[in-house]
LOZA-701328 format. One record per residue (C-alpha): residue in one letter; x, y, z. Coordinates in steps of 0.05 Angstrom, whole numbers, plus 5000, padded with zeros to 4 digits. Layout:
BEGIN
aXYZ
...
END
This chain:
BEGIN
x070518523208
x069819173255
x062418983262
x063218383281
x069318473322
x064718943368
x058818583365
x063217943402
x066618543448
x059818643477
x057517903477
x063117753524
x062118423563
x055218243579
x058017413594
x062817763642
x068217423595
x071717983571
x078717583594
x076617003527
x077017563476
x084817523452
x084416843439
x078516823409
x080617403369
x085716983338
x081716423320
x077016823291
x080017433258
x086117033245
x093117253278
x097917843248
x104717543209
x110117273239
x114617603297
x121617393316
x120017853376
x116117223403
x121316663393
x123116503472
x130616323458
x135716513408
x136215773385
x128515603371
x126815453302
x123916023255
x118515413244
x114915483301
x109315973322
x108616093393
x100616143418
x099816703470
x099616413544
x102116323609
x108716023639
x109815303616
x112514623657
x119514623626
x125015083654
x132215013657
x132514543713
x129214083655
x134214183602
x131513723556
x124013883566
x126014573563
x128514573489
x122614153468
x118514723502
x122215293471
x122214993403
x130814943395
x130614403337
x133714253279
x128714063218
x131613543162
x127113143114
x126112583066
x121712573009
x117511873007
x111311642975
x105011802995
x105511613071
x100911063109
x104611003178
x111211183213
x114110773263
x120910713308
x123910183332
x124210063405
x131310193414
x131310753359
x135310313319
x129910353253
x125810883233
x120510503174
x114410773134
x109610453104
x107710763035
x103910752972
x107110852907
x108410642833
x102110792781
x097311182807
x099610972883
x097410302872
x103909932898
x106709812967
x112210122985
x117310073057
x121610653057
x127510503121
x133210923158
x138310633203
x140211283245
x146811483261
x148511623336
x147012373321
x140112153294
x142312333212
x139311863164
x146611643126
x141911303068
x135011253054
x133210523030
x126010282997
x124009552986
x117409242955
x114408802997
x110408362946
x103608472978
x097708472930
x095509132956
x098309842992
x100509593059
x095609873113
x099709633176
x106509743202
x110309483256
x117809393280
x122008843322
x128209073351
x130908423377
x130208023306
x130908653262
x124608453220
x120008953197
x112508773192
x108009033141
x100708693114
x096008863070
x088708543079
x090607843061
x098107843089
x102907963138
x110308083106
x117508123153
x124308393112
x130908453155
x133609073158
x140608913184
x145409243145
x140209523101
x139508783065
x131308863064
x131008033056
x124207743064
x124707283112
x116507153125
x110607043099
x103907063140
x096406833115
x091907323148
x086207323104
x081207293148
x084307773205
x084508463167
x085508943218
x091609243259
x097708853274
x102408813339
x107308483371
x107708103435
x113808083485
x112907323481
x114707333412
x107607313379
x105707733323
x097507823322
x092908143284
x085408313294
x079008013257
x071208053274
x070707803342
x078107463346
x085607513344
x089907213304
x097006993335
x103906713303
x108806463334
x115206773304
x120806323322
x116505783295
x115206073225
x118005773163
x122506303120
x123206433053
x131206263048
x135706302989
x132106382924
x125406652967
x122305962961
x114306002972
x110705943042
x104005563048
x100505093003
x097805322930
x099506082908
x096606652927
x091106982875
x092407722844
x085107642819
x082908182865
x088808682864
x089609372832
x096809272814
x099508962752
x104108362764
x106608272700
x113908372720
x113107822783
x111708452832
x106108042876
x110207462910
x106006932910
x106006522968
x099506433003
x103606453081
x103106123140
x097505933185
x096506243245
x098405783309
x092206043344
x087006473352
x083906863417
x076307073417
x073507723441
x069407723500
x064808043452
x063407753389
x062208173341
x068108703358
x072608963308
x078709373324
x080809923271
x086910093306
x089909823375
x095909953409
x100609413458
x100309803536
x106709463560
x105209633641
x098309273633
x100408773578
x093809013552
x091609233475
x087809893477
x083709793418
x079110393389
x072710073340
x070310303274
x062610173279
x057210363220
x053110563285
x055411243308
x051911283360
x057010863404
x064511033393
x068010443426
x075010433463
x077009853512
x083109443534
x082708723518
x087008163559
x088807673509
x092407393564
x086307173599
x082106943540
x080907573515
x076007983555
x075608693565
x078608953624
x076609723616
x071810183577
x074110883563
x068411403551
x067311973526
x069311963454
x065112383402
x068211963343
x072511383316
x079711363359
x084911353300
x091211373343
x093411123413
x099911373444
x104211123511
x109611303543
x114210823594
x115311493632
x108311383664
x105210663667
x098410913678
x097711443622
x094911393547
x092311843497
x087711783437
x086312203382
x079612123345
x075712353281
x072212873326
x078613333326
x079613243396
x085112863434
x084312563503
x088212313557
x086611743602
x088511413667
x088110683653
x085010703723
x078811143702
x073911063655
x073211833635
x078712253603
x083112663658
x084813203591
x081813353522
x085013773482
x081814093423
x086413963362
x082513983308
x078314623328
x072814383298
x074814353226
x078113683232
x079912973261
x085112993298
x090912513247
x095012263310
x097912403380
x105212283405
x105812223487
x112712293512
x114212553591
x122013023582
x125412983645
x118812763681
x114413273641
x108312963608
x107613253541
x104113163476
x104613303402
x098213243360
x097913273279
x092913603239
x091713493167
x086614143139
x091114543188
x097414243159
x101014333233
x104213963290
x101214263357
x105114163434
x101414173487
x102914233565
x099513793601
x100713963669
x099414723654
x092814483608
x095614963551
x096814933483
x104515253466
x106015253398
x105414953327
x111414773274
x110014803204
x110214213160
x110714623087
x103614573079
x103413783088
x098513443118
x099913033175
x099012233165
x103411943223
x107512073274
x112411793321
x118011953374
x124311753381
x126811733458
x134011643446
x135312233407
x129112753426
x126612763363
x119412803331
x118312523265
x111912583223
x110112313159
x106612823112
x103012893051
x102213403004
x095313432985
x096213932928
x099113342887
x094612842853
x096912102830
x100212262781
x105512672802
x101613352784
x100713892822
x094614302830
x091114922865
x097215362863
x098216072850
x105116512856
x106716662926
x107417332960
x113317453007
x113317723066
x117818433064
x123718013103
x123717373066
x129417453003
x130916802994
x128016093022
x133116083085
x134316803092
x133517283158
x129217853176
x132418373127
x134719073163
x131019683170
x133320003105
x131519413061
x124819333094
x123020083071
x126420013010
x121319382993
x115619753023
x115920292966
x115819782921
x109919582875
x104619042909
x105918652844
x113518642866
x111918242930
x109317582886
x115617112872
x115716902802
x120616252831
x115916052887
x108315872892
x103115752943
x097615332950
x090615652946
x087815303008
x093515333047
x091815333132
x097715863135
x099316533102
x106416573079
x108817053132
x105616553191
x111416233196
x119416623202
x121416183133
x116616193079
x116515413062
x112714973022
x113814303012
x110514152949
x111313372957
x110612793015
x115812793069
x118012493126
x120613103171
x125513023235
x124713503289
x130113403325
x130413803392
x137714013426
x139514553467
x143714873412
x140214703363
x142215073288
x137815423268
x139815433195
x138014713190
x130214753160
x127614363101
x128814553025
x123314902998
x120014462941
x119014432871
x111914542862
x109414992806
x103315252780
x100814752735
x094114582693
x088414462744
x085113932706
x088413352753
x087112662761
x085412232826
END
């Protein structure tokens, strides 16, 4: 490591870039453990790591961006299935994730939270939504309290008023397979090859008392992985779609999209077998569905499009190149890109949100089991917060209460409930107990004259590819299952308030997928 530590120190000498080497030091050579020392405020979480830099956008004048910035939060969590997609309501009034559980994570599941004011989750509630498959898309109404999830064949709503989780609809979408979204007008569409799919929901039939089947003949379970011999699979076939709106160009899929509100535009990203074109545009379905803009520059498939009503010309992607970008809707090139992944991984999702006026962005990474911020006005990356060794899956904000919330899953856990790839952890000199404080001077000597073989916990273990060392981090955390986590930032925030640590042990590795 000395070698090659001088052999970079004189690279960069002769490159006149001597002023690159600390942070390419700690990419490389990997940084030291974790310092309270660098913790900006007295009230920022022991779950964030701050990346070395200069001043930031936020200050006190922008109290709320300023805790964001400073990482004051307050971390809660919910274990859930493994996760699919997270998404908030527009008033903040639902928080809904679409899952996969049951045998071998062959069923659909909708876990749902109705916040309190203080944004608390008083109960977490899970329905089955009957589809013959693992729902892949997830979307929420505010005004008719209906959440939306389909699988490849159909589209599903269940009220969540009061927690009831009613089906109300059925949808046939069997031929439109891709993302879903809804309209202001009231329209629920969904993508196909070349077309769009629209419903008009005030004009849908509904289930009723006694959930009495949608559409004509019964749906077929031929083709599904899940048993249905308790009735699990509802069995309507849905309605028809009211309409449908082709693509200017014909053979265009969308993998994921995203509704632009300022434009009344869909920002759609393509999957293509060709790699040699990565495709993002916004389509008009408004004017017979042509594209309006082409966005360039993408080295891979966009997985993830985020907007904030803070700025109406602003979006940003993530893609399976690692990198996310942000775009003017005005400009076909990206004004930012921001290297999340670092090379060793798509980037899983972004989260846009502008604090008091200050554009900002969280991205997710899944090998580097992390949420990043980044300042876009200063072009900087600021810190990370651990997620217990989760990967990221989905994330989404919610404006009302200032608070982050990202789906995870543990990836040291196979189907069946088993974990895998552990060994004991080894604590850090300070950490005594899963919530504890830097212990004093005398107790770090004291531990220091202890054998190495002391420092391994016999209690706690850690997985063998985990991104982070146990002492990254100022609480040495690991999740050990799938969780939804809620950062929720405040100016005094608690500190105390961080997730359990999990119940993961070290277990036969002969595991099953």
């Amino acid at each position: 490591m000395g070698m090659g530590q001088g052999i970079l120190d004189t690279l960069l000498g002769i490159l006149g870039r001597r002023d690159l080497l600390p942070s390419l030091d700690s990419q490389i050579f990997g940084p030291g453990p974790w310092d309270e020392n660098t913790l900006p405020h007295e009230n920022t979480t022991r779950l964030a790591r701050f990346h070395p830099g200069g001043p930031v956008s936020a200050s006190e004048a922008t109290s709320t961006a300023n805790a964001i910035y400073q990482a004051r939060c307050e971390i809660s969590d919910e274990n859930i299935c493994v996760p699919v997609s997270v998404s908030v309501s527009s008033g903040g009034s639902c928080v809904a994730i679409a899952a996969a559980g049951g045998w071998k994570n062959r069923d659909p599941v909708v876990h749902y939270y109705l916040p309190e004011e203080d944004g608390e989750f008083e109960e977490s509630m899970s329905l089955e939504p009957g589809l013959g498959a693992v729902a892949t898309e997830l979307t929420l109404d505010e005004d008719r309290k209906l959440i939306f999830v389909a699988d490849r064949d159909r589209i599903k709503s269940f009220m969540w008023v009061e927690g009831s989780g009613d089906a109300v609809h059925t949808l046939n979408s069997s031929k439109y397979s891709g993302p879903i979204a809804l309209l202001p007008n009231g329209r629920i569409v969904r993508a196909g090859k070349g077309a769009v799919a629209y419903w008009n929901i005030n004009e849908l039939e509904v289930h009723g008392p006694g959930m009495k089947k949608i559409g004509h003949g019964e749906y077929s379970t031929e083709n599904s992985w899940r048993d249905n011999e308790d009735d699990e699979i509802e069995l309507s076939t849905g309605s028809k779609a009211h309409g449908t709106v082709k693509f200017a160009e014909k053979v265009f899929v969308p993998s994921t999209w995203h509704y632009h509100r300022p434009t009344s535009q869909l920002l759609c990203g393509e999957s293509r077998q060709d790699e040699s074109r990565y495709s993002c545009i916004a389509v008009d379905l408004e004017h017979n569905g042509k594209t309006a803009a082409q966005y360039l520059g993408h080295g891979g498939t966009v997985t993830a499009f985020s907007t904030s009503e803070s700025d109406p010309h602003m979006f940003a992607t993530a893609a399976s190149d690692g990198f996310a970008r942000l775009y003017d809707v005005r400009h076909p090139l990206p004004a930012l890109t921001m290297d999340s992944g670092q090379s060793c991984e798509p980037c899983s999702d972004v989260v846009l949100v502008h604090p008091d006026g200050v554009p900002t962005l969280f991205t997710g990474g899944s090998k580097t089991e992390r949420i990043q911020l980044w300042d876009i006005r200063a072009r900087r990356f600021v810190y990370e917060l651990a997620t217990g060794n989760n990967a990221v899956v989905s994330m989404a904000w919610d404006e009302s209460r200032s608070t982050l919330l990202a789906a995870t899953e543990c990836e040291y856990m196979d189907r069946l409930g088993r974990h895998h790839d552990y060994r004991r952890a080894k604590l850090p000199s300070w950490e005594k107990d899963p919530r504890s404080s830097n212990g004093s001077d005398d107790e770090d000597e004291d531990m220091d004259q202890e054998d190495d073989d002391d420092e391994y916990d016999d209690e706690r273990c850690w997985p063998t590819r985990a991104h982070h060392g146990e002492d990254f981090f100022g609480y040495t955390f690991d999740a050990g299952d799938h969780r939804l986590y809620r950062y929720a930032f405040k100016a005094d925030a608690d500190t105390d308030m961080t997730p359990a640590y999990g119940d993961a042990r070290i277990e036969n590795d002969d595991y099953s997928w």
